[in-house]
C-alpha positions as CSV (number, residue, x, y, z in Angstrom):
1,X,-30.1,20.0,3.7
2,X,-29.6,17.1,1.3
3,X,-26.0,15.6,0.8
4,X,-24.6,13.9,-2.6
5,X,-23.9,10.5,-2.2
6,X,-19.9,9.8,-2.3
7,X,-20.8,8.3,-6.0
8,X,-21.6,11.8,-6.8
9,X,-19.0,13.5,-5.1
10,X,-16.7,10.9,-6.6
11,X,-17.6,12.1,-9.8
12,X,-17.1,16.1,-9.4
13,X,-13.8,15.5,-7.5
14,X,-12.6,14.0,-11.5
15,X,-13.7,16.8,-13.0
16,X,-11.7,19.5,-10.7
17,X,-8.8,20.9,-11.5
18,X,-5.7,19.8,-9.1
19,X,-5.5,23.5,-7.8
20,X,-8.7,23.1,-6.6
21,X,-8.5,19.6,-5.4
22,X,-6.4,21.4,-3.0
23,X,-8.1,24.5,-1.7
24,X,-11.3,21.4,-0.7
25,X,-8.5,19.4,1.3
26,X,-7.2,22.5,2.9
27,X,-10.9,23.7,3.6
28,X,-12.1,20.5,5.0
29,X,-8.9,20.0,6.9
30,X,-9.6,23.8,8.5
31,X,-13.3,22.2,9.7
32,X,-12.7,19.9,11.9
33,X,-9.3,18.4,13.8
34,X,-10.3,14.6,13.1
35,X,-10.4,16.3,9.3
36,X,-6.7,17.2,9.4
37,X,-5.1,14.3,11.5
38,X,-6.8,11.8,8.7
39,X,-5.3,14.3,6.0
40,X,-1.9,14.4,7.9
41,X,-2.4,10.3,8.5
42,X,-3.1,9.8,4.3
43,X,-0.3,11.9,3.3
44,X,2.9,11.3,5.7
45,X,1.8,7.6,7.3
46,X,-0.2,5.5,5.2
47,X,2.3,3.7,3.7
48,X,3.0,2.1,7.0
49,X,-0.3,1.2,9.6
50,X,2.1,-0.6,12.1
51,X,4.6,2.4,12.3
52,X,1.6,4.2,13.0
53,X,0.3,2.3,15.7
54,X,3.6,1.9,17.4
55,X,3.5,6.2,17.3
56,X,-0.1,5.6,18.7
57,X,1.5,3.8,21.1
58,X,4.0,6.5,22.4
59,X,1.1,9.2,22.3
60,X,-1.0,6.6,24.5
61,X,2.1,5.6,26.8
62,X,2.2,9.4,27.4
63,X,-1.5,9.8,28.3
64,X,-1.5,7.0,30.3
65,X,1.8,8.4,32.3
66,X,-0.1,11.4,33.9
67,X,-3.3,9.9,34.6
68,X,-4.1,10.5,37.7
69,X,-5.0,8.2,40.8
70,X,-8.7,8.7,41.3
71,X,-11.8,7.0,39.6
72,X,-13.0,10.0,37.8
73,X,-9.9,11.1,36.1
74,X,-8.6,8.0,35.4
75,X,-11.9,7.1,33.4
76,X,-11.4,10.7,31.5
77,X,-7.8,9.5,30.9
78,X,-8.7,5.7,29.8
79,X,-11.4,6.9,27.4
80,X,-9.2,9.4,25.9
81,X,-6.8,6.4,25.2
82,X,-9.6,4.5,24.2
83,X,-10.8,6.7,21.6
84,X,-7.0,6.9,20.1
85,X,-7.4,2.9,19.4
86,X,-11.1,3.9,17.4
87,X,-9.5,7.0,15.6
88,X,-6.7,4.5,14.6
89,X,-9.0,2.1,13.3
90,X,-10.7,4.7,11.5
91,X,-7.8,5.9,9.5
92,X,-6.1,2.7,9.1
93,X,-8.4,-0.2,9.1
94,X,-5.8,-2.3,9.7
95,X,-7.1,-5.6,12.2
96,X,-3.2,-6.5,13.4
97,X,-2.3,-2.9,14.2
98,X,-5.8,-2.3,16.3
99,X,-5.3,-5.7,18.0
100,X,-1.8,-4.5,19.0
101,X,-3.2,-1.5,20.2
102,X,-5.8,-3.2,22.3
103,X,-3.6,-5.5,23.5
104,X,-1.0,-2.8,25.0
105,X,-3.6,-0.8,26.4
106,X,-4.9,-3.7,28.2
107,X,-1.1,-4.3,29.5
108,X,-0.9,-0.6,30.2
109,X,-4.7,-0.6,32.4
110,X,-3.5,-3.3,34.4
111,X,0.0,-1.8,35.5
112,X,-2.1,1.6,35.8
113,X,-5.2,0.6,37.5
114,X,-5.2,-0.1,41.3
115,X,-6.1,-4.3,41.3
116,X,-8.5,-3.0,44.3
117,X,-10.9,-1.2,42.0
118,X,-14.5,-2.3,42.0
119,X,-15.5,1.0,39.2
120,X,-17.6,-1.2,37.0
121,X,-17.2,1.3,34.6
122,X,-13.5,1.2,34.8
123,X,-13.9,-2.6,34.7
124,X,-15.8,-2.0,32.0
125,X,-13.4,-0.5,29.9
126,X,-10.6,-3.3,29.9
127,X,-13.5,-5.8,29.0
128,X,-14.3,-3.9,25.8
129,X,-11.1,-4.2,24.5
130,X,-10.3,-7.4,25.7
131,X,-13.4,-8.9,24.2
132,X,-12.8,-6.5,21.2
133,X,-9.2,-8.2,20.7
134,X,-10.9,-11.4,20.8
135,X,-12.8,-10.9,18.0
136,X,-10.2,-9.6,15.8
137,X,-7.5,-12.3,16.6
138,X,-9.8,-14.5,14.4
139,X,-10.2,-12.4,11.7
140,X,-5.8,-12.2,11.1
141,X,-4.1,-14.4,9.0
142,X,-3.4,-17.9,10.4
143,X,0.5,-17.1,10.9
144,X,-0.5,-14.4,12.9
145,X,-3.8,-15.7,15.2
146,X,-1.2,-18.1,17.1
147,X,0.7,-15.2,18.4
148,X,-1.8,-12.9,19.3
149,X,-4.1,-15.6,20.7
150,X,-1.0,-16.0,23.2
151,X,-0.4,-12.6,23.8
152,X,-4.3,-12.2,24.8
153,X,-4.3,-15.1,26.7
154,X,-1.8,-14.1,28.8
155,X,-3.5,-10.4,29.4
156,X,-6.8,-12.5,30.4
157,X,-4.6,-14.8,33.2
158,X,-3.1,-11.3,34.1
159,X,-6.3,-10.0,34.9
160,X,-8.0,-13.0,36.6
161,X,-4.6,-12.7,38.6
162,X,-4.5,-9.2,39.5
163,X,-7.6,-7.6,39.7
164,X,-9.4,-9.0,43.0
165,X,-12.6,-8.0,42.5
166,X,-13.0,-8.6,38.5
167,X,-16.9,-10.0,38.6
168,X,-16.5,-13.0,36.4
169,X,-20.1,-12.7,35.9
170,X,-20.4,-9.6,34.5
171,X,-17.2,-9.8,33.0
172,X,-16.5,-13.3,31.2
173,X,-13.1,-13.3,29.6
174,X,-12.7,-16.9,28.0
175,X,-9.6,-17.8,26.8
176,X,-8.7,-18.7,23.3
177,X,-7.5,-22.3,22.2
């Protein structure tokens, strides 16, 4: 099956009437959920990424809030909350609010997450966004990399504090300057 390019699609989307502008949305929102939350995202929330990731927030406070005690569905749980931080970027593409969003799930894991764990797939987990948020905290504004270089340092001394049996090895979280 071969697929325009977006050039081309571009291009018949001008010619279309509104009407019918429309009944595409509506169809392509019907086809997949990810469709309608990013048609729901560009209509009522785009004007304000950092609203939206405080709301992201909430929904992952409320994930995080029933996940249960043991490994297996804690990893369901943590992924799940995981992929709300990529759908976010996806929609947004906004650095400050996904950095925020790593950031307070990193915060959340480590009040959630018993410090005896040795799941290097759970361990896993709060690496990638730790070393995810250190990547984007030099790609924000100067005004802001002070703050959030902070704020991740401190989540990097919270984990070297509370998590026991954190492999430093396998797991390097350097600090920023």
């Amino acid at each position: 099956m071969h697929v325009d390019s977006l050039t081309q699609l571009k291009k018949e989307l001008t010619t279309r009437p509104p009407g019918e502008l429309l009944r595409i949305c509506l169809a392509m929102a019907k086809l997949k959920a990810e469709n309608k939350a990013m048609l729901a995202y560009l209509l009522f929330e785009a004007h304000d990424p950092l609203a939206y990731a405080g709301q992201t927030k909430r929904e992952m406070d409320t994930l995080l809030e029933a996940m249960p005690r043991n490994q297996p569905g804690s990893m369901k749980v943590l992924r799940k909350a995981s992929q709300l931080i990529t759908q976010y970027n996806r929609f947004t593409k906004s650095k400050q609010g996904e950095l925020e969003l790593l950031l307070h799930f990193t915060g959340r894991y480590l009040e959630r997450v018993s410090p005896e764990s040795r799941h290097a797939p759970l361990l896993g987990l709060a690496f990638r966004a730790l070393r995810k948020a250190r990547g984007l905290v030099g790609k924000l504004h100067e005004d802001l990399q002070y703050d959030y270089a902070k704020e991740y340092n401190q989540q990097v001394q919270a984990v070297h504090a509370t998590m026991r049996h954190w492999d430093h090895h396998r797991f390097p979280l350097p600090t920023l300057a």
